[in-house]
N, CA, C and O atoms as a MOPAC input file, in Angstrom:
PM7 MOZYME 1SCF
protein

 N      9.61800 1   -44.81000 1   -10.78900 1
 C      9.45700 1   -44.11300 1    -9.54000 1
 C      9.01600 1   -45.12600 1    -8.48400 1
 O      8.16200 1   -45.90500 1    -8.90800 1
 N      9.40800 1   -45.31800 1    -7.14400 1
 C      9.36500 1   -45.59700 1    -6.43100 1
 C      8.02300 1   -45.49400 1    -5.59200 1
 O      7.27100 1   -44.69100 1    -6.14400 1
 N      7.54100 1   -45.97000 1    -4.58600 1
 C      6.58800 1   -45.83500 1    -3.88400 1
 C      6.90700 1   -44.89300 1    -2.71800 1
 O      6.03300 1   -44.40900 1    -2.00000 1
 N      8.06400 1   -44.69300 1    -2.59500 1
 C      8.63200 1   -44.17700 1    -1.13300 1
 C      8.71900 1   -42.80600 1    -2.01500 1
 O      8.16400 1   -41.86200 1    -1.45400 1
 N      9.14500 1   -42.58600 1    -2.93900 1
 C      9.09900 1   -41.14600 1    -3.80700 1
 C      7.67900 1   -40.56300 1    -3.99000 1
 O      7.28500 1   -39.39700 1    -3.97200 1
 N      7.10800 1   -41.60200 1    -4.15100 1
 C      5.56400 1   -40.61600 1    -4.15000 1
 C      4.96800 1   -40.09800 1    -2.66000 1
 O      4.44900 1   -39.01900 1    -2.37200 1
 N      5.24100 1   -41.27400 1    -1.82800 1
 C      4.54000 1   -40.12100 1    -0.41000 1
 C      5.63200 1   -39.43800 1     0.26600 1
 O      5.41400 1   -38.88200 1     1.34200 1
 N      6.78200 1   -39.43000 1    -0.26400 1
 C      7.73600 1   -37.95300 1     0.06900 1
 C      6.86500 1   -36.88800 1    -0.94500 1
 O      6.79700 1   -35.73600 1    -0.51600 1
 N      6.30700 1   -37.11800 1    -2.03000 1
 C      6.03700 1   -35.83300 1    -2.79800 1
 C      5.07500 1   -35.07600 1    -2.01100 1
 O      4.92100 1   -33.90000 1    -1.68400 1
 N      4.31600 1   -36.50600 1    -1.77800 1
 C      2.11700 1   -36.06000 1    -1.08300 1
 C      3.07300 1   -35.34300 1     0.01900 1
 O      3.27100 1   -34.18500 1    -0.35200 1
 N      3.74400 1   -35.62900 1     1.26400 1
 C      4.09100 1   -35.03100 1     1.92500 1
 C      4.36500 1   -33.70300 1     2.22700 1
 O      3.67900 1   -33.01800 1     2.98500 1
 N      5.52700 1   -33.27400 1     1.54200 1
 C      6.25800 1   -32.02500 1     0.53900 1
 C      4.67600 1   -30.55600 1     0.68400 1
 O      4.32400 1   -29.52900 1     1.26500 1
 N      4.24100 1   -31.71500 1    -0.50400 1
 C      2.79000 1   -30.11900 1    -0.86500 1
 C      1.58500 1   -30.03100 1     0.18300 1
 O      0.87100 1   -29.03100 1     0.25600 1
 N      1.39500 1   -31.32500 1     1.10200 1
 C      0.98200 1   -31.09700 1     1.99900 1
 C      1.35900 1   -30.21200 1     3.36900 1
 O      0.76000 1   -29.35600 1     4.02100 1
 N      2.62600 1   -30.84600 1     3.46400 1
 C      3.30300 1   -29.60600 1     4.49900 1
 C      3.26700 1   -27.80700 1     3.72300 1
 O      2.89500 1   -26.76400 1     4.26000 1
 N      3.69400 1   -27.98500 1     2.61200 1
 C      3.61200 1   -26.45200 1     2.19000 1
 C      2.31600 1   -25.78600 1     1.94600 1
 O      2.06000 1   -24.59500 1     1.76800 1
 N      1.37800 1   -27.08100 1     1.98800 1
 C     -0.02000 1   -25.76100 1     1.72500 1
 C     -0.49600 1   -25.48100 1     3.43600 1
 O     -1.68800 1   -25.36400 1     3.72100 1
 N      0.35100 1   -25.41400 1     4.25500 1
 C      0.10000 1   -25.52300 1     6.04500 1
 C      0.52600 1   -24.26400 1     6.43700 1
 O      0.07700 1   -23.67000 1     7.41700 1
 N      1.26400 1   -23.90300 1     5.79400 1
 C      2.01700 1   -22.19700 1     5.92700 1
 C      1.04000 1   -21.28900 1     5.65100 1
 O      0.34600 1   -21.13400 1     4.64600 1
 N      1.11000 1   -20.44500 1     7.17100 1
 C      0.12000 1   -20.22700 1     7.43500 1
 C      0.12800 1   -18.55000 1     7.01500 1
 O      1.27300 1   -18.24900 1     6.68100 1
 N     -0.58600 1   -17.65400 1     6.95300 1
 C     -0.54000 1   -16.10400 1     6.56700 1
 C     -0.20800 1   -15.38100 1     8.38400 1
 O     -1.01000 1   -15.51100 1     9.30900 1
 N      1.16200 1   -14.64400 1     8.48900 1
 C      0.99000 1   -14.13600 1     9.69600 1
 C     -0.06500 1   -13.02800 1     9.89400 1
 O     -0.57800 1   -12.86100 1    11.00000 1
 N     -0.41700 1   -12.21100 1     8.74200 1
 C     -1.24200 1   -11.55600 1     8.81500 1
 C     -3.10300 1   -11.69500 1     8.82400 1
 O     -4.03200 1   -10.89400 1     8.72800 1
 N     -2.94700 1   -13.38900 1     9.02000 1
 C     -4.23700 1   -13.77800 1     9.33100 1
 C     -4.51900 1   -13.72700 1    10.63900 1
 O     -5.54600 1   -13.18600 1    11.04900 1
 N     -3.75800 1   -14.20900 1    11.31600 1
 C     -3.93500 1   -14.96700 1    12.66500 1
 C     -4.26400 1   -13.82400 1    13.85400 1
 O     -4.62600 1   -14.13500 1    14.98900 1
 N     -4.09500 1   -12.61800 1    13.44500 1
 C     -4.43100 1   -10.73400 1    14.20300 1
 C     -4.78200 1   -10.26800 1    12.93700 1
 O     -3.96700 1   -10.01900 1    12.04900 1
 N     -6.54700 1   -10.09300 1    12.81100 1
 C     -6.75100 1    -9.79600 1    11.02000 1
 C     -6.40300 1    -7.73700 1    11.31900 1
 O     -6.06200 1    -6.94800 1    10.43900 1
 N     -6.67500 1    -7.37500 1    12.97500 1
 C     -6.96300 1    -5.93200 1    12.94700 1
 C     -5.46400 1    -5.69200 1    13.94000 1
 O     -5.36100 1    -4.93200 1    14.90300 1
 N     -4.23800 1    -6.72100 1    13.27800 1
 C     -2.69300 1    -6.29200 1    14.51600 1
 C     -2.07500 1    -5.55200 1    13.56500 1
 O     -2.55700 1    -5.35300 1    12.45100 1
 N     -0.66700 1    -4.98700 1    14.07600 1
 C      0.48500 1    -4.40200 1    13.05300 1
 C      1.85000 1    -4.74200 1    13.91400 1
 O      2.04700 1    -4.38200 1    15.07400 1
 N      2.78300 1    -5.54300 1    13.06600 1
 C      4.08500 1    -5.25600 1    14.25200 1
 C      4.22700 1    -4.10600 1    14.74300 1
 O      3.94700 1    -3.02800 1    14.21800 1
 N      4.91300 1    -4.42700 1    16.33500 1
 C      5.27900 1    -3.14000 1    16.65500 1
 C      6.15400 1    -1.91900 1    16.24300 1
 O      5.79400 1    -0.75400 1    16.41100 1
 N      7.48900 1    -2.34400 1    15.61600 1
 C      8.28100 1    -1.15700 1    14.74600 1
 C      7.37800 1    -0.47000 1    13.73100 1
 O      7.38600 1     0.75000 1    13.57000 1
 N      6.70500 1    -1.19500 1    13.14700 1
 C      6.33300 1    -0.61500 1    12.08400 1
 C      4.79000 1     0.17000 1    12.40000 1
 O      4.24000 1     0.71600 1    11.44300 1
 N      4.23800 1     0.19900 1    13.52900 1
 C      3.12900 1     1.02000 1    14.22300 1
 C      4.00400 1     2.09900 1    15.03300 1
 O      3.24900 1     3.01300 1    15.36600 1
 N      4.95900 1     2.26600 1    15.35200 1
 C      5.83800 1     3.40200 1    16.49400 1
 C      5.98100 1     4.18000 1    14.97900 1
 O      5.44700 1     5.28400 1    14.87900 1
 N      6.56900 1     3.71300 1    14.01200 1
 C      7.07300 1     4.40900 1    12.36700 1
 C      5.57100 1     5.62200 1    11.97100 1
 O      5.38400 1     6.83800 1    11.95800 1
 N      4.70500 1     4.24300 1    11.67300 1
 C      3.64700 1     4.85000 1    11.10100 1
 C      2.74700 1     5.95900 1    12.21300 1
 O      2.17400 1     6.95300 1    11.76700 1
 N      2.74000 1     5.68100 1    13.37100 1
 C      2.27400 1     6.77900 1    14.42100 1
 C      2.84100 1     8.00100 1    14.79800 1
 O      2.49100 1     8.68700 1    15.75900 1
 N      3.76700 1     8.25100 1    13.96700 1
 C      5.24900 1     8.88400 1    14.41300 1
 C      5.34000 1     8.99800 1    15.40700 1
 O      5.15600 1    10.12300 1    15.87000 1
 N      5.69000 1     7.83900 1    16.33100 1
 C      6.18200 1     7.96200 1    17.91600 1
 C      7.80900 1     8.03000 1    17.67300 1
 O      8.58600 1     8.47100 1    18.51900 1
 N      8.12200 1     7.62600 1    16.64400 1
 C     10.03500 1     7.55400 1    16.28700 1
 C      9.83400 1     7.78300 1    15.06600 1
 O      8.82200 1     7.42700 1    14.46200 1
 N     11.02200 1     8.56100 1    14.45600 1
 C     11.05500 1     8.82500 1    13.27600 1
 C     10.94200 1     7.62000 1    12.00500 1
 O     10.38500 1     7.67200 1    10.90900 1
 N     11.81600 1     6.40900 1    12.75500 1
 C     11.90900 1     5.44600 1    11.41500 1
 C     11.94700 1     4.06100 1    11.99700 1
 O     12.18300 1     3.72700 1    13.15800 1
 N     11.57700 1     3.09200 1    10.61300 1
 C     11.42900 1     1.91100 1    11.47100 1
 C     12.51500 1     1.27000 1    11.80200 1
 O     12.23300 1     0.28700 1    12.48700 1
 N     13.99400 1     1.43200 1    11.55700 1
 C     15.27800 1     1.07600 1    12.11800 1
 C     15.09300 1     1.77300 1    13.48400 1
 O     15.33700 1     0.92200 1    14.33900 1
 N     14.73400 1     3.07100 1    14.12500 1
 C     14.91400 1     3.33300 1    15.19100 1
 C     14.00300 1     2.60700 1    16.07600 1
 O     14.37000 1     2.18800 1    17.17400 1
 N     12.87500 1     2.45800 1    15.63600 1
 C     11.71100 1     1.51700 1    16.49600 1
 C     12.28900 1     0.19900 1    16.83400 1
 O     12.08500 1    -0.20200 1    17.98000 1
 N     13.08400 1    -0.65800 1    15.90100 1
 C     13.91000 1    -1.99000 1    15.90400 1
 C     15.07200 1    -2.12000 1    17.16300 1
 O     15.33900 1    -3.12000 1    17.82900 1
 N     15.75100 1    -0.54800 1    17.25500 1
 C     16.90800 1    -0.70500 1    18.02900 1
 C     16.25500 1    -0.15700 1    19.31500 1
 O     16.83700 1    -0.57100 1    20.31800 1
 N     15.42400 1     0.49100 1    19.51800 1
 C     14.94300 1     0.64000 1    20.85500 1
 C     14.04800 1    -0.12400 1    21.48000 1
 O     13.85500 1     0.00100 1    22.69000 1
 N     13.21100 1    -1.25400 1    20.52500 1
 C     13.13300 1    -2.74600 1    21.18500 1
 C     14.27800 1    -3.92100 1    21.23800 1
 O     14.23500 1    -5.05600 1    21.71100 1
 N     15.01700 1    -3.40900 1    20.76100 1
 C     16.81200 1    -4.36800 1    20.97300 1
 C     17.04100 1    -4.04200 1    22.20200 1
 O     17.11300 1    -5.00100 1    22.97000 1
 N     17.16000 1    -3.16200 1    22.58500 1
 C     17.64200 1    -2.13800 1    23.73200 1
 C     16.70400 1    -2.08200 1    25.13700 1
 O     16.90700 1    -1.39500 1    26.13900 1
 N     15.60200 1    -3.04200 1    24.87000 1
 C     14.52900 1    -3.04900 1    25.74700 1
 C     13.48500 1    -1.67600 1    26.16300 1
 O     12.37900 1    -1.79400 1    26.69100 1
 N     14.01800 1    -0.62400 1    25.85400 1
 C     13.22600 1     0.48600 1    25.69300 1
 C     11.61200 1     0.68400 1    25.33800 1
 O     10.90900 1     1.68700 1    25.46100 1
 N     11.39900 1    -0.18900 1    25.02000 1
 C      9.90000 1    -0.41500 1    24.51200 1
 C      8.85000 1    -1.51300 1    25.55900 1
 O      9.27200 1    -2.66900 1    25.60900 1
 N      7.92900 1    -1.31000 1    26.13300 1
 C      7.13300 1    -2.40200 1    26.38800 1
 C      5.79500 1    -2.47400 1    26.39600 1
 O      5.37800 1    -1.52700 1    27.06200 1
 N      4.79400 1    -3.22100 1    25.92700 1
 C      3.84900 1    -3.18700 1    25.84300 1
 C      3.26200 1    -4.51900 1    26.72600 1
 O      3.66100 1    -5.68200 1    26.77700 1
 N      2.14900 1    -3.83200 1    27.38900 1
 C      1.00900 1    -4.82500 1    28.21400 1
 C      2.08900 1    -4.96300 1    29.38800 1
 O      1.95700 1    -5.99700 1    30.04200 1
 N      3.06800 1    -4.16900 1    29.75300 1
 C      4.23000 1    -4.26300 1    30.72500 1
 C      5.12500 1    -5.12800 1    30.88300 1
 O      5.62500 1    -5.47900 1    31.95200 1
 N      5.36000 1    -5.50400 1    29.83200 1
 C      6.17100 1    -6.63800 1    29.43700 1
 C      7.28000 1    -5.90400 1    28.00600 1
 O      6.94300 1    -5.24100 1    27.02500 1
 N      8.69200 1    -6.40300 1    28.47000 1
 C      9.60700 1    -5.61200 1    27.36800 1
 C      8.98800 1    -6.36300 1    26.23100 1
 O      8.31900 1    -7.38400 1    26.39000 1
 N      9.24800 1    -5.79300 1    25.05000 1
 C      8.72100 1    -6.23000 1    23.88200 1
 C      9.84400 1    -6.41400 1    22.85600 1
 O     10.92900 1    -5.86000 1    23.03100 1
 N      9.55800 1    -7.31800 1    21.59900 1
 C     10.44700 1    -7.36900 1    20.41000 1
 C      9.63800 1    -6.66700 1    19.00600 1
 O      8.44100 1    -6.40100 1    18.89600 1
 N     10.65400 1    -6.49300 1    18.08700 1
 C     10.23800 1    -5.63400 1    17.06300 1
 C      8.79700 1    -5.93800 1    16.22800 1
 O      8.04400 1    -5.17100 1    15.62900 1
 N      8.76800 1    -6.80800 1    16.36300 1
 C      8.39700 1    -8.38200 1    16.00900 1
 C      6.51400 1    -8.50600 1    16.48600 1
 O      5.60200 1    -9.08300 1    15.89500 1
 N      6.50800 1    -7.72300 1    17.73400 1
 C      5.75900 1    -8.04800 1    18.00400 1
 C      3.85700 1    -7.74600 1    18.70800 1
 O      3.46000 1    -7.10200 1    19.67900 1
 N      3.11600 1    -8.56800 1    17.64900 1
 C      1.80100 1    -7.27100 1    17.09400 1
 C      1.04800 1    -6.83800 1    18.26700 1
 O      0.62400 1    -7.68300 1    19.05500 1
 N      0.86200 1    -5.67900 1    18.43400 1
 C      0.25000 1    -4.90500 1    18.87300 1
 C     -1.40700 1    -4.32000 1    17.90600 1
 O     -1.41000 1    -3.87000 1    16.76000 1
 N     -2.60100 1    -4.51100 1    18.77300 1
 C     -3.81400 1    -4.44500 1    18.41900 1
 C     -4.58300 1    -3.01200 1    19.36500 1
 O     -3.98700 1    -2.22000 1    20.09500 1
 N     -5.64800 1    -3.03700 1    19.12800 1
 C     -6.50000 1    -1.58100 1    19.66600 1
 C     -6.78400 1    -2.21700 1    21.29800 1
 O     -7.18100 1    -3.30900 1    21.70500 1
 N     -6.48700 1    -1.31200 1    21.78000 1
 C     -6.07000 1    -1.54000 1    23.77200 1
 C     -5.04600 1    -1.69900 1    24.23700 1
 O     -5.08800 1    -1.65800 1    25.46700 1
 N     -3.86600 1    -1.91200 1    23.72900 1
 C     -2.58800 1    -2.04800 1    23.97900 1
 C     -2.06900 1    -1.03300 1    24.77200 1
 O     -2.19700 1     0.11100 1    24.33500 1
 N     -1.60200 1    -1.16500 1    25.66400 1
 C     -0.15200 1    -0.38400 1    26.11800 1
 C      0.98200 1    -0.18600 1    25.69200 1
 O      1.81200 1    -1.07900 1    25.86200 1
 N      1.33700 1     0.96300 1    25.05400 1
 C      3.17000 1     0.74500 1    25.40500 1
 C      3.92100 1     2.35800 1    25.74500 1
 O      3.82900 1     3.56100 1    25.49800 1
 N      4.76500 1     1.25200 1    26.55300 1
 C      5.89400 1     2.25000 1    27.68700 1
 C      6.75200 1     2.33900 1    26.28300 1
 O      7.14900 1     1.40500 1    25.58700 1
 N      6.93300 1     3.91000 1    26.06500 1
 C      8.62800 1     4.10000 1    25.46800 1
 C     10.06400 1     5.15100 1    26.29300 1
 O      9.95700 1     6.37500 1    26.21700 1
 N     10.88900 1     4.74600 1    26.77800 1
 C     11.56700 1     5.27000 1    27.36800 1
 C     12.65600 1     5.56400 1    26.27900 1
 O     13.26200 1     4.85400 1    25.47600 1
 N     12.65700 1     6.64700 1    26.52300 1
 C     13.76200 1     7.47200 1    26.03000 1
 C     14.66400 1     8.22800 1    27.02000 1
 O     14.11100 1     8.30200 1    28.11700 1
 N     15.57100 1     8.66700 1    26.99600 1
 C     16.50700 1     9.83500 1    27.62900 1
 C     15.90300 1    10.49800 1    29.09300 1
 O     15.65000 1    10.13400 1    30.24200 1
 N     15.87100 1    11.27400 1    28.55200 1
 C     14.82400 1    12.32200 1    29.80100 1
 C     13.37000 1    12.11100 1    29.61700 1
 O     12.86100 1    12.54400 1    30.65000 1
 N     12.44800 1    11.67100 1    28.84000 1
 C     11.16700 1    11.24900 1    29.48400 1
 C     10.78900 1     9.20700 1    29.45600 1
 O     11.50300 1     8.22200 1    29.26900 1
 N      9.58600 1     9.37700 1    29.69600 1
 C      9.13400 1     8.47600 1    29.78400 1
 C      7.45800 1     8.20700 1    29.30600 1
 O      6.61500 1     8.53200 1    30.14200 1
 N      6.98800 1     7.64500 1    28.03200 1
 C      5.70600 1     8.07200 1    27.32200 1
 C      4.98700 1     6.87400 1    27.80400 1
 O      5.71000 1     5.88000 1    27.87800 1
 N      3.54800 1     6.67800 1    28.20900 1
 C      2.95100 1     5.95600 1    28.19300 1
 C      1.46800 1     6.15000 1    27.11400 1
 O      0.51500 1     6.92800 1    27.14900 1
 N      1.83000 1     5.10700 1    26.27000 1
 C      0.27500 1     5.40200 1    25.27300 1
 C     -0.66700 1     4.18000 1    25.58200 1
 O     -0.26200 1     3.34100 1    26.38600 1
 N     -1.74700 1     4.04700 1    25.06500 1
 C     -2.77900 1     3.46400 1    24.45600 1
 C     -2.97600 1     3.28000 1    22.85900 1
 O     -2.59500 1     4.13000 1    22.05400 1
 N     -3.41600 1     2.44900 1    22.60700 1
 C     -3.46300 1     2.09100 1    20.76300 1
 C     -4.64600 1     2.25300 1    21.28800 1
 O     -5.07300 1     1.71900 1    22.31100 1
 N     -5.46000 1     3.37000 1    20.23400 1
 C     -6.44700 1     3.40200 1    19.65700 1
 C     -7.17000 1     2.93000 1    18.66600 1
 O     -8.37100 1     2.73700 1    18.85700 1
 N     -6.63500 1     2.67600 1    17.52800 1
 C     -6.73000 1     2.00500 1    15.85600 1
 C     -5.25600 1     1.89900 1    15.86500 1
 O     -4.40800 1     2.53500 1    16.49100 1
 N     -5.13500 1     0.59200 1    14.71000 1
 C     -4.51500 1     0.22400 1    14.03000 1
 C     -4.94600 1     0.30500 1    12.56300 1
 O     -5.92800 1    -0.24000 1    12.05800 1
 N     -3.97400 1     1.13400 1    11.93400 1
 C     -4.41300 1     1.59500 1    10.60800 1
 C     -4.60900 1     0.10800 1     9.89000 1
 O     -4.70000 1    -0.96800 1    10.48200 1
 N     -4.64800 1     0.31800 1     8.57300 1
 C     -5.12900 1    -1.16300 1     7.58400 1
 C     -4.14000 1    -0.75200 1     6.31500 1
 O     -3.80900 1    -1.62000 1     5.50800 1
 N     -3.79600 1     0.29200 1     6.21400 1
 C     -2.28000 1     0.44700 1     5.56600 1
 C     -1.11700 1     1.10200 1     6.03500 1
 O     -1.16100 1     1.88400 1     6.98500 1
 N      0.22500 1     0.74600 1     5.24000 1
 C      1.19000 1     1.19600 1     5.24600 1
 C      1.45200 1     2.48700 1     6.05900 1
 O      2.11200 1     2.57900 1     7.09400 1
 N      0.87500 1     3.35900 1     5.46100 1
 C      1.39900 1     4.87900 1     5.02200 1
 C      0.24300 1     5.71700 1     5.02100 1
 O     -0.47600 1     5.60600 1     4.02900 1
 N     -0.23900 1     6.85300 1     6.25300 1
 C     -1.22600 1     7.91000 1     6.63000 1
 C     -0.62100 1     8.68400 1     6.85400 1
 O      0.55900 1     8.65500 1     7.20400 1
 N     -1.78900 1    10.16200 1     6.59100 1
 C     -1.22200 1    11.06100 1     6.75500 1
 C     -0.63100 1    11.67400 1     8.08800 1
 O     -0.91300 1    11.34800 1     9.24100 1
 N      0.20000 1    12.57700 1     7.68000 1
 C      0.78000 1    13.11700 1     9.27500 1
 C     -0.20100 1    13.62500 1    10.35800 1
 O     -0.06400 1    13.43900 1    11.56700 1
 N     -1.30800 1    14.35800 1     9.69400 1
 C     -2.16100 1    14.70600 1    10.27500 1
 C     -3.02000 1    13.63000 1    11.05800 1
 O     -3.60200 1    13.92300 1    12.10200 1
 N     -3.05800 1    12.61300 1    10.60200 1
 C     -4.05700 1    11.55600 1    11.17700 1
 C     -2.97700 1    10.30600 1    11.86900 1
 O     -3.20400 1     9.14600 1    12.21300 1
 N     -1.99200 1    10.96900 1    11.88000 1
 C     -1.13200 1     9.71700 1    13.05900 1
 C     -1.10900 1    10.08900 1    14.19900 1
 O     -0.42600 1     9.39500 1    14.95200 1
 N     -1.87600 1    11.39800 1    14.85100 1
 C     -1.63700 1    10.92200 1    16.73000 1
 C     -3.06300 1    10.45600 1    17.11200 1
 O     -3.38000 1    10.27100 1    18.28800 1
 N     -4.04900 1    10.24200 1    15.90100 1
 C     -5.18900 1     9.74400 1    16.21200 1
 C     -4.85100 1     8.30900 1    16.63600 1
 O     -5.52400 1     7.83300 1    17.55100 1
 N     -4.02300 1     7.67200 1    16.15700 1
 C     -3.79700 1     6.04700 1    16.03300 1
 C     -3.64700 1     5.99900 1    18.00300 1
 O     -4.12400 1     5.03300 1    18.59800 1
 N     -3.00000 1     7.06100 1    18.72600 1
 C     -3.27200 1     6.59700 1    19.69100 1
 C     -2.84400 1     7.64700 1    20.82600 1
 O     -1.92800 1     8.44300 1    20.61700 1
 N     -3.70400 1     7.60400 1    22.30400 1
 C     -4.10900 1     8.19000 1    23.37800 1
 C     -3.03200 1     8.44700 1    24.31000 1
 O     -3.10000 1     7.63900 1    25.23600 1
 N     -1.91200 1     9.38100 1    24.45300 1
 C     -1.06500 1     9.41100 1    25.77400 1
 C     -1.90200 1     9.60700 1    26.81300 1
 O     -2.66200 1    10.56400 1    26.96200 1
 N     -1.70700 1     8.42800 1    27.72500 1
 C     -1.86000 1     8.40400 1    28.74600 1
 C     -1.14000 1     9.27200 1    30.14200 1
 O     -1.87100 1     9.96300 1    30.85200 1
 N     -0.14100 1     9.18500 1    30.33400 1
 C      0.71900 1     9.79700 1    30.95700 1
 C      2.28000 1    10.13800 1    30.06400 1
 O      2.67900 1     9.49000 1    29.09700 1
 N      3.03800 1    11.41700 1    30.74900 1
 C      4.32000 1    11.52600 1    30.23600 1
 C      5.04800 1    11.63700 1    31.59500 1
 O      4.50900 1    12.02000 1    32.63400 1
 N      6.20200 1    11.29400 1    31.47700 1
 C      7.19000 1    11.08700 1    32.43700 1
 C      8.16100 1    12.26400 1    32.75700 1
 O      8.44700 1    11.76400 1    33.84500 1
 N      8.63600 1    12.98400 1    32.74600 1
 C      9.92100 1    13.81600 1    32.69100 1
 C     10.89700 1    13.36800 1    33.82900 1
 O     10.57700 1    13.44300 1    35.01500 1
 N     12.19300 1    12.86600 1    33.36800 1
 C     13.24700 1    12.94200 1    34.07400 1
 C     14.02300 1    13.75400 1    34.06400 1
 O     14.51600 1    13.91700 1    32.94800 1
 N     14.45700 1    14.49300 1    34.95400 1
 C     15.51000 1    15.30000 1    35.53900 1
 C     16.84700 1    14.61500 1    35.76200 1
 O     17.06000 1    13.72200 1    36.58300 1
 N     17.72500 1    15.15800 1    34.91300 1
 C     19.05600 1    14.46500 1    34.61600 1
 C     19.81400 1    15.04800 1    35.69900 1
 O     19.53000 1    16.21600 1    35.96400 1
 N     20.95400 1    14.34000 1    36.56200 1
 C     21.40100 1    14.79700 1    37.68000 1
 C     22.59900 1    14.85000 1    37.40000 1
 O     22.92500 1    13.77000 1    36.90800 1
 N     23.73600 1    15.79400 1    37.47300 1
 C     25.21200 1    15.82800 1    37.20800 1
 C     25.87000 1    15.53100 1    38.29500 1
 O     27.10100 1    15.50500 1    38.28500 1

């Protein structure tokens, strides 16, 4: 073995023990699809995905990606069709999966919008 083979190895396990936990770095965040899912603001987390594709979603007033964590104080705008929801995050749960009963606790409507569709 070579000398140039050994500090490619040290290298290697040094870079890989650097990877970092995303779920460290926001110990009390949740992506956003998967907090609209679990709050039942949308039925599922494919629909939460395509209506931040679609820009429909924004939080802190800024459009948002699926991707991206939302913590307790947050804003987010969801536009749909004929209204327009503005919430507050209250808690962010610490698992998966709560009951139905305890998901509009997760968070505070602020205002609702109603649009009047014009023919």
């Amino acid at each position: 073995m070579r000398n140039s083979d050994v500090g490619f190895r040290i290298l290697a396990v040094s870079y890989v023990g650097q990877i970092r936990n995303p779920e460290s770095a926001f110990p009390n965040a949740m992506r956003l699809d998967l907090f609209l899912k679990i709050s039942r603001l949308l039925p599922r987390r494919s629909v939460a995905q395509d209506f931040c594709d679609s820009g429909l979603i924004s939080v802190n007033g800024s459009v948002a990606k699926s991707a991206k964590e939302v913590k307790s104080g947050d804003e987010i705008e969801i536009r749909r069709r004929s209204r327009v929801i503005f919430i507050k995050v209250v808690s962010v749960p610490e698992k998966k999966q709560i009951a139905k009963a305890d998901a509009p606790s997760l968070y505070e409507i602020l205002n609702e919008i109603v649009i009047e569709e014009e023919f």
